[in-house]
C-alpha positions as CSV (number, residue, x, y, z in Angstrom):
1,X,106.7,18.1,91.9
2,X,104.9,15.2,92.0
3,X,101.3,15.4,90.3
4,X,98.3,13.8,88.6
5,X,98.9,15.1,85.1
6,X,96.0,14.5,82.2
7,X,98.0,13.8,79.0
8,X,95.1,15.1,76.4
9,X,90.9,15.8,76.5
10,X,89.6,12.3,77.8
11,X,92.5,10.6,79.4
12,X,92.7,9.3,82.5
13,X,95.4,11.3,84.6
14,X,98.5,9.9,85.5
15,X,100.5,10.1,88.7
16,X,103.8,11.6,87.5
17,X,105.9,15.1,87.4
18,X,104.7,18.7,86.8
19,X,106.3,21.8,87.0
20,X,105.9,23.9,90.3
21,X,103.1,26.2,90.2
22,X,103.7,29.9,89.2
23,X,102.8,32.0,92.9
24,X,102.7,35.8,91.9
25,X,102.9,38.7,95.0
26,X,99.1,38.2,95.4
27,X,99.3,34.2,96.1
28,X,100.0,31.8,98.3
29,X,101.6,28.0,97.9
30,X,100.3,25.9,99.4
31,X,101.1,22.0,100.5
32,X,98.2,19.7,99.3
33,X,96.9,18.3,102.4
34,X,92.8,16.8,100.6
35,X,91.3,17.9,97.0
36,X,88.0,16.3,96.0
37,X,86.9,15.0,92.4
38,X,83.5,16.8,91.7
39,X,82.2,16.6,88.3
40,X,83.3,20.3,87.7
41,X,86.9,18.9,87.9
42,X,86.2,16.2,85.1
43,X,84.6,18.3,82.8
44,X,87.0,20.7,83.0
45,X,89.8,18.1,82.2
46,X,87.8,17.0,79.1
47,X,88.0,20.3,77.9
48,X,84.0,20.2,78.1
49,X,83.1,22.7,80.6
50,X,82.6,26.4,79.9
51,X,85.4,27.3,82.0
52,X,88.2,24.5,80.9
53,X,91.1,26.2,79.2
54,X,92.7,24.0,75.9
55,X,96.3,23.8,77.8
56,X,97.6,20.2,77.7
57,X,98.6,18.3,79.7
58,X,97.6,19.8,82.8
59,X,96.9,19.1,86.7
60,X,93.2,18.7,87.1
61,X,91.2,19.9,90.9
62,X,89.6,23.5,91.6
63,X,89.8,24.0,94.5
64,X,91.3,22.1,98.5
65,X,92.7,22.0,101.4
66,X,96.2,22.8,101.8
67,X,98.7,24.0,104.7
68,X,100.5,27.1,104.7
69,X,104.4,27.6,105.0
70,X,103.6,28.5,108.5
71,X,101.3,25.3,109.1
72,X,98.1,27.1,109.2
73,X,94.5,24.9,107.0
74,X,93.3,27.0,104.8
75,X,90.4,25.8,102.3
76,X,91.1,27.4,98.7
77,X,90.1,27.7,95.3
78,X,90.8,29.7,91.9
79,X,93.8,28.0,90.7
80,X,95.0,29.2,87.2
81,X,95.3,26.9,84.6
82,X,97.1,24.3,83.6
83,X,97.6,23.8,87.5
84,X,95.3,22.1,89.6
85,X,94.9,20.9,93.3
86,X,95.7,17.0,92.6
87,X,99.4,18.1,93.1
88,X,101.7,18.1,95.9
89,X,101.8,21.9,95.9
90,X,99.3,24.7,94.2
91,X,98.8,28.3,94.3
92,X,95.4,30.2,95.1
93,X,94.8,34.1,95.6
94,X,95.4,35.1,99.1
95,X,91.9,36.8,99.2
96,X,90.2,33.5,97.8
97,X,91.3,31.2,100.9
98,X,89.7,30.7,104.0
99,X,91.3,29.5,107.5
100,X,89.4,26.0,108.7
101,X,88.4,26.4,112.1
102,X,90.1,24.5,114.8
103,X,89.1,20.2,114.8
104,X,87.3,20.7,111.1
105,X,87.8,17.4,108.8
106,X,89.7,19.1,106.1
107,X,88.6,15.6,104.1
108,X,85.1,16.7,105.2
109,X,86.1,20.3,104.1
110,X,87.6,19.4,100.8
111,X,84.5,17.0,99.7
112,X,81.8,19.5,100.9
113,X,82.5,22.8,99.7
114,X,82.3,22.6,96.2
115,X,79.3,21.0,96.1
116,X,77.7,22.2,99.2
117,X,78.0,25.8,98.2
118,X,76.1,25.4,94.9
119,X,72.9,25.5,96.7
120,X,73.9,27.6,100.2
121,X,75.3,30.4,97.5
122,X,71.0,30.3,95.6
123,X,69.3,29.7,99.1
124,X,70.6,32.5,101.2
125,X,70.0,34.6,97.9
126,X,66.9,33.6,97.8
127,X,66.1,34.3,101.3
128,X,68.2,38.0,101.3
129,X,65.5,38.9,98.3
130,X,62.8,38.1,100.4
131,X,61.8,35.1,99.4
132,X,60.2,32.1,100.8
133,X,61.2,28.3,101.1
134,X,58.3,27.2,102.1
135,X,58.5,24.3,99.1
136,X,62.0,23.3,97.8
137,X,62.5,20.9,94.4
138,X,65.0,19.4,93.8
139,X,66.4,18.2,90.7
140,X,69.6,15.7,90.8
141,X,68.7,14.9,94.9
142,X,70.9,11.4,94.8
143,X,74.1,12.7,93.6
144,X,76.4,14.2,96.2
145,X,75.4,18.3,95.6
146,X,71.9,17.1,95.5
147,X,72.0,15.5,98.9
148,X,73.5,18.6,100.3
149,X,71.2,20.7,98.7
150,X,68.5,18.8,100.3
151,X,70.6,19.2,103.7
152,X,70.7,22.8,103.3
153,X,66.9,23.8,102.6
154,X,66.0,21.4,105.2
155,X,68.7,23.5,108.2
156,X,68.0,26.7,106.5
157,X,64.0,26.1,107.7
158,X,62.1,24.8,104.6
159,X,58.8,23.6,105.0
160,X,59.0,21.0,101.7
161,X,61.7,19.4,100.1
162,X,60.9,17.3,97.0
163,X,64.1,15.0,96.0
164,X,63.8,14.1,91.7
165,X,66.4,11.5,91.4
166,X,67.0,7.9,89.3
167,X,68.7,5.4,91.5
168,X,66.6,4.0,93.8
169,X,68.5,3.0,96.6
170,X,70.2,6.8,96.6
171,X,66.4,7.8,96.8
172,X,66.4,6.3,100.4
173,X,69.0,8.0,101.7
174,X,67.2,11.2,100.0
175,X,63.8,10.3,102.2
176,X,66.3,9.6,105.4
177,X,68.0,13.0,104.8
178,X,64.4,14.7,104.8
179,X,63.0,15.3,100.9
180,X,59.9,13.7,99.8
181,X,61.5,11.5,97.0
182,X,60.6,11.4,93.4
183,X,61.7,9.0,91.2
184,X,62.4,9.1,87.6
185,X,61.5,6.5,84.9
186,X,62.8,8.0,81.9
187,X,59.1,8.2,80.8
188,X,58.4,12.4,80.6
189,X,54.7,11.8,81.0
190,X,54.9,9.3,83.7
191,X,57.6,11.6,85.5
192,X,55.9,14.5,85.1
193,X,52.5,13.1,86.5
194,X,54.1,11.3,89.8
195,X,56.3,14.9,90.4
196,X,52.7,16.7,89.8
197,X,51.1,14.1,92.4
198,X,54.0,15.0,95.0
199,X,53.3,17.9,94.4
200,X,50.2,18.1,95.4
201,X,48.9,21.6,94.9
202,X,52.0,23.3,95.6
203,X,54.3,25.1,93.6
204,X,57.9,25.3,94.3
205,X,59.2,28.3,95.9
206,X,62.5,27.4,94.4
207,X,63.7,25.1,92.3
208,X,67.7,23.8,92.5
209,X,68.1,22.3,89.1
210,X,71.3,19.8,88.8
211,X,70.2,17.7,85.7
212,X,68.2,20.2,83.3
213,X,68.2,18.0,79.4
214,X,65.0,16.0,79.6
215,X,64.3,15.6,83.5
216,X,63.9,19.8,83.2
217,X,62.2,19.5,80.6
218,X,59.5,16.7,82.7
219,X,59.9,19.9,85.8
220,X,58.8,22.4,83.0
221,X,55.7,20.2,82.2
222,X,54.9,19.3,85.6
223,X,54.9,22.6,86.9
224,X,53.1,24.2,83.8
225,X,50.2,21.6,85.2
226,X,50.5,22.6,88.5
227,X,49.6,25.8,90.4
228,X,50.9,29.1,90.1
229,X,51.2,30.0,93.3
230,X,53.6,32.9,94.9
231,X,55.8,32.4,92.2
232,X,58.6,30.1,91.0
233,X,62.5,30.9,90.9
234,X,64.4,28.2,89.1
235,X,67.6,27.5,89.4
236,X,69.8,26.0,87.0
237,X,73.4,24.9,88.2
238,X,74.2,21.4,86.5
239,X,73.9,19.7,83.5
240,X,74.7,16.3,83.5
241,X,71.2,15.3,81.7
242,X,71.9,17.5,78.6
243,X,72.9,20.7,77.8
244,X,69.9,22.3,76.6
245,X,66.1,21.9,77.9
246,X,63.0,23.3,75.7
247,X,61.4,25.5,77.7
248,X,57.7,25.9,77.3
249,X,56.5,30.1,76.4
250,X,53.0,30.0,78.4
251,X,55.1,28.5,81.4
252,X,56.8,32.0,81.3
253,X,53.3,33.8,80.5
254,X,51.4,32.3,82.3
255,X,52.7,32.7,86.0
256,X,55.4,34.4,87.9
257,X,58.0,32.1,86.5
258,X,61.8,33.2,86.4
259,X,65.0,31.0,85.7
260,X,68.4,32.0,86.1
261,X,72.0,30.1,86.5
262,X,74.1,29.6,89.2
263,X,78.1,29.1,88.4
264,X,81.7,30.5,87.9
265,X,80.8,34.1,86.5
266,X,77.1,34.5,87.9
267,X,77.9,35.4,91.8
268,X,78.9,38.2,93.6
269,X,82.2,37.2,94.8
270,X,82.5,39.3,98.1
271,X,79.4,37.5,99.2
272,X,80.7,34.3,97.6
273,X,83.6,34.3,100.4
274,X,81.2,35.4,103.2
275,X,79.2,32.7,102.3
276,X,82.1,30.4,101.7
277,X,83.7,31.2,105.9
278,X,79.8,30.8,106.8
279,X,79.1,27.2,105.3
280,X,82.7,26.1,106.5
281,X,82.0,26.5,110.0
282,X,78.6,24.0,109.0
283,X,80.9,21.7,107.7
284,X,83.0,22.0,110.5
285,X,80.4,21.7,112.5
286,X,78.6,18.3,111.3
287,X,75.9,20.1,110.5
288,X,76.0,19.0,106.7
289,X,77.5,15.8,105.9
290,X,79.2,14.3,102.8
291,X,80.1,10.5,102.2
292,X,83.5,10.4,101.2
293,X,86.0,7.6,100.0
294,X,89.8,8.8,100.4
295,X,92.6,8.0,98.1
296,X,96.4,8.8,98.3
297,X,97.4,10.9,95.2
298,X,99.6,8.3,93.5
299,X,96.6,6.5,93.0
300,X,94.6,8.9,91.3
301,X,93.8,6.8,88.1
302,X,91.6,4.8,90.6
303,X,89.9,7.4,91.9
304,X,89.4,9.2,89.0
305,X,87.4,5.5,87.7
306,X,85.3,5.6,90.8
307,X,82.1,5.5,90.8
308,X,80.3,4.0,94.4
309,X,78.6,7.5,95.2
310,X,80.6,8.8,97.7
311,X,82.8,11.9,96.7
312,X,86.4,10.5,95.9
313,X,89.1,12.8,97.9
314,X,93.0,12.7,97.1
315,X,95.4,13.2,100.1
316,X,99.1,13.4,99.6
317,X,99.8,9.4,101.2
């Protein structure tokens, strides 16, 4: 079959021949009909991410849309290694796919899920515990899963959303999409003072933390200046800052402060699938909305070099 095919750890793929996927009893095959490039599906090709396997060469993409032998959409994910999604044809568990409701983008679909569930899946936890969003921070707000993150507190009835974010002009479309915008300087002290200020005497309910490395680090001292409030669950699901933060000990003693992950390996994934049919149908609706920039998959080098902040999708043509 026809495929993108990565060569080695940090080449750009190539659009070329693979072999067919394997489909055991408990899969389906499906016809590649969108597959988005998150930053999940680069590291992972690198051979950087915690999940990446060493096999080379190898199809990159986690997860898609594709269409059934019998023409049904189905969204999908769990592809095993060296296959990938960027491929005229993959294979996902039966029990991991997800019919797309009648009229849904499956571009939209595609560019939306993966990112888009990485805050629904530590929001509606939060909420099922009890908790409260009456303040929301968030960490990373002008990349793609930021922006939806801010999307999501804001529709699932926040009272606060602070955006953290570098790029100015993203910041904009942060303030448009409902945060109270932060930016950063790359000074901690400066960071962590305008963060405290926007604060303003609140603490975070919940934190959705797609950076950590320094700009956690300038969170960290912010809130550990701020007040304690109700308490604090943070929320660590990226790191494209760095991959460790130093985490101060009388942040931990001194408050009701608790931080935990979010990622392959740390949900429940019965409720992950529940979740996954529930923020579909938002999708599906327009009620969360992704930019998106489409490219046919013989031109995946391109897209895999992109870099205009909208979420690069591969379709077969």
């Amino acid at each position: 079959m026809r495929a993108a095919v990565v060569p080695a750890p940090e080449d750009t793929p190539r659009y070329g021949e693979f072999p067919d996927p394997h489909a055991g009893p408990d899969d389906v095959l499906l016809e590649l009909v969108a597959a988005a490039l998150h930053p999940l599906v680069r590291s992972r090709a690198r051979g950087t991410h915690y999940s990446s396997s060493d096999e080379y060469p190898l199809v990159p993409g986690v997860d898609g849309v594709g269409r059934t032998h019998d023409g049904e959409l189905v969204y999908a994910g769990e592809v095993t290694q060296p296959w990938g999604t960027f491929a005229e044809r993959f294979a996902s568990p039966r029990d991991r796919t997800v019919p797309l409701p009648d009229g849904a983008d499956p571009v939209a679909v595609a560019a939306g899920m993966n990112p888009g569930m990485s805050s629904w899946m530590p929001l509606t936890g939060h909420l099922a515990a009890g908790g409260s969003l009456g303040t929301v921070l968030v960490l990373g707000a002008t990349g793609t899963a930021g922006g939806l993150a801010v999307q999501n507190a804001r529709r699932l009835g926040a009272g606060r959303v602070v955006g953290v974010g570098r790029d100015p002009a993203e910041l904009e479309r942060v303030l448009a999409l409902g945060a109270e915008p932060v930016a950063l300087t790359g000074d901690a002290g400066t960071d962590a003072h305008a963060l405290t200020a926007t604060l303003d005497g609140e603490a975070p309910d919940l934190v959705l933390d797609y950076l950590w490395g320094a700009p956690a680090e300038v969170a960290f001292r912010a809130l550990d200046a701020g007040p304690a409030g109700d308490g604090t669950v943070y929320v660590e699901i990226g790191a494209v800052a760095g991959p460790t933060a130093a985490l101060p000990a009388a942040l931990l003693r001194s408050r009701r402060f608790r931080v935990r992950g979010s990622g392959i390996g740390s949900v429940d994934m019965s409720r992950y699938r529940d979740e996954a049919v529930t923020f579909l149908g938002r999708i599906a609706a327009g009620l969360v909305v992704v930019p998106t920039t489409t490219y046919p998959l013989e031109r995946v080098a391109e897209a895999w070099q992109s870099t205009n902040g909208r979420r690069a999708v591969v379709t077969p043509v």
